[in-house]
N, C-alpha and C positions, 0 to 999 in steps of 0.2 A: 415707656421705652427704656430698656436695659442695655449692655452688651456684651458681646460673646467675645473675650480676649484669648487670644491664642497665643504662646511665647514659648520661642526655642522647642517646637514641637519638633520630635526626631523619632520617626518608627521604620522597621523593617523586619519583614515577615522571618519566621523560624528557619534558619537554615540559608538564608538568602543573603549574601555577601553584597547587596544594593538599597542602600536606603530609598524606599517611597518618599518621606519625608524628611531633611535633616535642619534644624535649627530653625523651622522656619515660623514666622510671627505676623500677626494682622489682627486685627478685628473689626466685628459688624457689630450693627442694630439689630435688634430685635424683630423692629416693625419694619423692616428690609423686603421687598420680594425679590430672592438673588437669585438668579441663573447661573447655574455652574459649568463651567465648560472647559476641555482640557481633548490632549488624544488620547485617545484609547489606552490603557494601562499606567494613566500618569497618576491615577489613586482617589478618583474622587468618591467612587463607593467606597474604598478604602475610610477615606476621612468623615467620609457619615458615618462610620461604623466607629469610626474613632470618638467621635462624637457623644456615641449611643454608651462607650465604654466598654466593647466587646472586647476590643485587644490590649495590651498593657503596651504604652508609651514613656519616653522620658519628655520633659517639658510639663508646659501645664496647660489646662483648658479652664478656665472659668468663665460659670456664667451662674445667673440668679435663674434660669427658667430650665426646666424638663426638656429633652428632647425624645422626639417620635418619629419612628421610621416609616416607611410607607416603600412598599408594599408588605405588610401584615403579612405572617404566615397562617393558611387556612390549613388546617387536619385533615379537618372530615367534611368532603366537598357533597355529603349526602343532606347534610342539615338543611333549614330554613336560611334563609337569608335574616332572618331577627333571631336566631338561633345563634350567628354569627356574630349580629351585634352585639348581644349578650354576652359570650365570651369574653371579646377583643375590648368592651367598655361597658361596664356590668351597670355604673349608674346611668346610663343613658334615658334620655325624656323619650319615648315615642312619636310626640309632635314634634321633636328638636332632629331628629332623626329622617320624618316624611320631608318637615322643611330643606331640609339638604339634599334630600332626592330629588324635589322637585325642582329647584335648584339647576339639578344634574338631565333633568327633560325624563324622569322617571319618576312612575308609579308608586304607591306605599304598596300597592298591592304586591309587586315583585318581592318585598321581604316575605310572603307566605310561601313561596316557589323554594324546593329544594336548591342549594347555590349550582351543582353541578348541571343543572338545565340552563343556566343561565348563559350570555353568551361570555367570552370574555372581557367586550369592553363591558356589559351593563358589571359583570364583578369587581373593575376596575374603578368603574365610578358610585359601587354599594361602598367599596374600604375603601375612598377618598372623602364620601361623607360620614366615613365613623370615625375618621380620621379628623374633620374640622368639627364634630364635635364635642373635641379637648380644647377649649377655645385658651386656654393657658399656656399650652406648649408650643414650643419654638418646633414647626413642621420638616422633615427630612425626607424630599418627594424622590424619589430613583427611580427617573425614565418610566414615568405613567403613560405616556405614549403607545409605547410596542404593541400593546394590542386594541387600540383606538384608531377606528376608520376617520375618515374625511371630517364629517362632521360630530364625530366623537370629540375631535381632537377640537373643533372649535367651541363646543359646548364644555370642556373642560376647561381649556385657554378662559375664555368667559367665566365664567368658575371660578378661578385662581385668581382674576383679576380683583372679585371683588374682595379678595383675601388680604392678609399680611402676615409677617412672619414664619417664612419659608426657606430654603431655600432647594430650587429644584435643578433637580438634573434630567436634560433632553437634549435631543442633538436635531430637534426640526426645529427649525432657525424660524420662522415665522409664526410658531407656535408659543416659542421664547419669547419675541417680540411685542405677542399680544398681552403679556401675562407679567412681564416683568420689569423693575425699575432699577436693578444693580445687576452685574455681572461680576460673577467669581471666580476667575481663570487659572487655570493653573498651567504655568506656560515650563519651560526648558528647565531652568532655574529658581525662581522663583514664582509665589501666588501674589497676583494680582488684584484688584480691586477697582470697577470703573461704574461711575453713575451712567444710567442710561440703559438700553437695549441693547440685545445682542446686535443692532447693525448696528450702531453706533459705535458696539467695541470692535466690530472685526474694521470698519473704516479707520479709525483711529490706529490700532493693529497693525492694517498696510501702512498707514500713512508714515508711522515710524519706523518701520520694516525696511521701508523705500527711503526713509531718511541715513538710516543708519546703512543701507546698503551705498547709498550715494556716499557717504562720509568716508565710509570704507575704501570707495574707489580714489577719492581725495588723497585721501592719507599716503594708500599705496603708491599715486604717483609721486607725493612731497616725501615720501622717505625714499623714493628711488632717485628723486633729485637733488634731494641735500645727502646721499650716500656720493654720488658721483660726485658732489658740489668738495664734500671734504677729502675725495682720494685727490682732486686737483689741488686743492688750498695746501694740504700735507706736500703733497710732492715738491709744489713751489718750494715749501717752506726750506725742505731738505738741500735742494740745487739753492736755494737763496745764502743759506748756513755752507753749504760746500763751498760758494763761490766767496767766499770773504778771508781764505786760505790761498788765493792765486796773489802772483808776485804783482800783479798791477793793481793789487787793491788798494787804495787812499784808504780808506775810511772802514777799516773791518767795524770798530763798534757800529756805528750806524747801517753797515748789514747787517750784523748778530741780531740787532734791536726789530729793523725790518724783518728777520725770520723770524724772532720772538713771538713778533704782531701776527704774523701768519700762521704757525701755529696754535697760539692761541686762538685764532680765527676758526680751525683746522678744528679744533675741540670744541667751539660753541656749538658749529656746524652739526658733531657727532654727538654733543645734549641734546639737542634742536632735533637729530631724529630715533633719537633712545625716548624722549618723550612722546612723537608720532608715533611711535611701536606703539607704548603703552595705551595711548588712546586710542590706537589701532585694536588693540586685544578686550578694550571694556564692549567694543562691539559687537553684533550678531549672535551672541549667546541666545537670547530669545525668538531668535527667526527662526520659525516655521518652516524649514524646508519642506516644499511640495512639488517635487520633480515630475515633471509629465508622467503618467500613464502611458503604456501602448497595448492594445488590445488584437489579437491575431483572427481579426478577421477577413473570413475570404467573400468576395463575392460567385453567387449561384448564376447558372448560365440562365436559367427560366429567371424571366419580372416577377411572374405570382407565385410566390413559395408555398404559399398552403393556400386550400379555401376548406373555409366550415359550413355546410350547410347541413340547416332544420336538426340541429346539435340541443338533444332533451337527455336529463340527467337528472335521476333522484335516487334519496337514501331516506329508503325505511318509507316509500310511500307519500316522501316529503320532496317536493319538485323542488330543484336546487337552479335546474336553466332547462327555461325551452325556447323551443324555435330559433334557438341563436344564427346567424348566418353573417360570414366576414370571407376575408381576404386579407392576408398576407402579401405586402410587393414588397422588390426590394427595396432597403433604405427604410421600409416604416418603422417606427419606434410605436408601436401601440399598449397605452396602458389601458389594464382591466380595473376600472375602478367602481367603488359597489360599496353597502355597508357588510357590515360581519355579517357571514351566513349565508350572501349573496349565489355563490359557487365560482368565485374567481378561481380560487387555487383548485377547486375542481375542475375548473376551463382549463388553466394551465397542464395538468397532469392530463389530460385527455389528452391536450394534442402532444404534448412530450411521445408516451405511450402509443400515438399515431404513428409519429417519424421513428418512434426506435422499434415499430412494430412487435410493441408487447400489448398485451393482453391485464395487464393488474391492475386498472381500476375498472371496474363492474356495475359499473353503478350507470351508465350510460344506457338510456333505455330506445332513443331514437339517434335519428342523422348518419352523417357521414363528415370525418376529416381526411381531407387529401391532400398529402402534403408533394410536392415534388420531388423525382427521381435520383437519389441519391443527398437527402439532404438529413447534412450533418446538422446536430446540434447541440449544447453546452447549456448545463441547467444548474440554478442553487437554487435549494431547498431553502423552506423556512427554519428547517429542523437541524442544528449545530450536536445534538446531544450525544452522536455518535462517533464524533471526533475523540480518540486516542489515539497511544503511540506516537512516533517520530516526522518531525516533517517530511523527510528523507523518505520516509516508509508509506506517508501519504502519496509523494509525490510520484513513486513507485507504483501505487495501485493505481491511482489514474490517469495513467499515463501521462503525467508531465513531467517536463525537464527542470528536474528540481533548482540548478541555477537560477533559471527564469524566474522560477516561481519565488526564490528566497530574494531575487533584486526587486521582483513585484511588492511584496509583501514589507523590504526594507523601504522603498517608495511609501509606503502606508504607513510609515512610522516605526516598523517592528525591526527591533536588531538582530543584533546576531547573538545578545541575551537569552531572548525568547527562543531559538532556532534550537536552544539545547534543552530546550522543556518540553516537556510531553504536552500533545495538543489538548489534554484534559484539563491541564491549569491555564491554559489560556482563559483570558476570561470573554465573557460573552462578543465584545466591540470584537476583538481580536481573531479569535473563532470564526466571526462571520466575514473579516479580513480574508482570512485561508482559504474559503468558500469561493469569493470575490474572486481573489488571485489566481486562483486555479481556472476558473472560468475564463478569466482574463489572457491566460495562455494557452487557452484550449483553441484548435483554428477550427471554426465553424463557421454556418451560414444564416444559424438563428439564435441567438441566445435568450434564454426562455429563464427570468429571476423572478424569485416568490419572496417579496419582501426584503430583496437587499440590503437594506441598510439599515436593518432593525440592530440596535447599540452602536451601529459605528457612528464615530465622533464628527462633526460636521466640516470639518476643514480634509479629510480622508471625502466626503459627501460632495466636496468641492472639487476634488481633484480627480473623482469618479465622472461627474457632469463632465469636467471640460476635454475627458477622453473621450468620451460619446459622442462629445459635439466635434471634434476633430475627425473623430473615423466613420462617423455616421452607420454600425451596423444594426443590421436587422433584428430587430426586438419585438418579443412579446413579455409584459411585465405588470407584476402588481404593486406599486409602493403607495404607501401614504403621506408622504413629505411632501407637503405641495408645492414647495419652490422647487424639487427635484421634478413633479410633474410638468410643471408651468415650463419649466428647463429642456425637458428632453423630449416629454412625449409631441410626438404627430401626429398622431389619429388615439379617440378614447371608444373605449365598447364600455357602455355604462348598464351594470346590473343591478335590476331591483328586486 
């Protein structure tokens, strides 16, 4: 066991007047499995990369071990999968290799398969075991997840358990749970550091959140009380000092003395809450604000908004769904869950393509979708990569009311920093943020999400659920997050 010291690290990107990082200091073990966690845009890809020594910083990093990033960049997605290994880790054992696959619930035989055939979670878990075997280097995981189904995600979580020497970045909270023994947060102000699970750290999280908000309220009432307490003591002190000038005073020194005592009194009173300020002001810096969500939806005059019967669909001669048959009422939250390849996100764009009465996907060879008369609907993509230009200019093409959508979006952590950048530097969490939010103001009677919350950061995940479960609308959805499913959905259509 070694460790990774970090001191007075201070970076910020070319041209950008806001430091990601400034002075800041911690360090880990080695043999740590940390989970990193933070909102969206607070730098944790950032600091792997920092890590890795892509960007120039001031401060210092030392450590005695290599680090490796993960997810590896692949070229040429036509090669062999052992074509691959070879590149990415040239001495590699071939038995040390199948061991890791097997490991992962995979074949040795799949390293003969060009990679580009392969689906994306098996890619996902061929460069995570080329990846553990550099059994020397300190591991740098970014969000292995995103394209790991259900039980992808549990045979990986498994996987990493029996690991050390990591540290990973994910935002499914149950998946973190299974896998990890430290958490690495990077909160308002400062990086944090807690043993335990991610539930362990967001309980603790609230628990001082709710302390320090309680103190807070303390505070404000004793500095409102010792503010009144000293304009009264002062004032005495003035009428006490004035009244030792009248002609029937006896004894003016022992007034003077008595106003003396009083205001003196008058001054401890105003230390007394010049110091509550202070201790007022160490507070709430690290709270989380997570302001309610509100989503515009409307309810449809018809209970069944859609029905899908005897719904077949293939590509290239390869059945992707047959025979399906469902119902839409109002109020369900149905999720589509399946592994990769299954045809969720084909079920989704059928019936999107149903209600908006287009015709572009083709690939539907039987059935019938009938969705009810006049029924609006609101949809996000998996797909962020087409986001440019201005929010202003987004908010413009799709019809929403850009205010709305920038208080949405400030709700989710994003300032009014972000609001002057072009949607292309947003980074991934963020992007899919925009996605979210526009949805979220759009008034509909279905909303129809493909993977919502692929990057965003899981306290944004939290603040999504508890909008859902306040307004209850109509949903058809694909996520993999299962405490997000266990959460929201009401009825499952399971694809095999």
């Amino acid at each position: 066991m070694s460790q990774i010291k970090i001191s007075n690290l201070s970076f910020a990107y070319d041209g950008s007047y806001d430091f990601v990082f400034e002075n800041v200091s911690f360090q880990i073990d080695t043999d740590w499995k940390l989970g990193f966690t933070g909102r969206n845009g607070r730098g944790k890809t950032t600091f792997l990369k920092l890590l890795m020594g892509a960007y120039t910083y001031q401060g210092t990093i030392n450590a005695s071990v290599h680090f490796d990033y993960f997810p590896f960049p692949v070229t040429s997605l036509n090669r062999t999968g052992l074509e691959i290994v070879a590149e990415i880790y040239p001495p590699y054992e071939y038995w040390a290799i199948c061991k890791e696959l097997s490991l992962l619930d995979l074949d040795a035989d799949i390293l003969e398969r060009p990679f580009d055939t392969l689906s994306q979670g098996e890619r996902t878990k061929v460069l995570l075991a080329i990846l553990f075997l550099k059994e020397n280097n300190f591991l740098l995981i970014d969000e292995p997840t995103n394209h790991l189904d259900l039980d992808g995600r549990t045979c990986v979580a498994n996987y990493l358990k029996r690991k050390m020497g990591y540290i990973l970045v994910s935002h499914d909270r149950l998946f973190l749970d299974r896998c990890i023994d430290h958490v690495l947060s990077i909160n308002k102000t400062h990086i944090d550091i807690q043993k335990g699970t991610f539930s362990s750290w967001i309980h603790n999280k609230t628990y001082q959140d709710q302390f320090e908000l309680a103190e807070n309220q303390k505070l404000i009432k004793e500095i409102d009380r010792l503010g009144e307490a000293a304009k009264r003591t002062a004032g005495w002190s003035a009428l006490t000092e004035k009244s030792k000038f009248g002609s029937d005073v006896s004894d003016r020194g022992f007034v003077g003395h008595k106003a003396a005592k009083m205001m003196k009194r008058a001054k401890a009173i105003h230390q007394r809450r010049e110091n509550a300020v202070a201790e007022k002001k160490k507070l709430l810096k690290d709270i989380e604000r997570a302001d309610a969500l509100e989503i515009k939806h409307e309810a449809h005059p018809a209970d069944v908004l859609l029905r899908v019967e005897g719904l077949t669909a293939a590509y290239d001669e390869r059945v992707v769904l047959e025979d399906l048959n469902f119902t839409l009422e109002q109020g369900d939250r149905i999720a589509v869950v399946g592994g990769n390849g299954t045809g969720k996100s084909t079920l989704l764009k059928a019936v999107l393509n149903a209600i908006r009465s287009t015709t572009a996907d083709t690939c539907l060879t039987a059935g019938n979708i009938r969705p009810s008369r006049n029924l609006i609907v609101s949809y996000v993509s998996q797909d962020t990569s087409g986001l440019s230009g201005s929010l202003d200019d987004y908010a413009k093409a799709h019809g929403v009311d850009v205010v709305l959508l920038k208080s949405m979006l400030t709700k989710l952590d994003l300032g009014p920093i972000q609001f002057e950048k072009d949607l292309s530097r947003f980074s991934e969490g963020q992007k899919k943020k925009v996605l979210m939010a526009s949805s979220i103001c759009e008034r509909a009677h279905v909303y129809i999400w493909d993977e919502p919350l692929n990057y965003v950061d899981i306290l944004s995940r939290i603040q999504i659920e508890e909008m859902l479960l306040n307004y209850q609308p109509t949903m058809l959805f694909v996520e993999h997050d299962q405490a997000f499913l266990e959460n929201i959905a009401t009825k499952e259509i399971v694809l095999r």
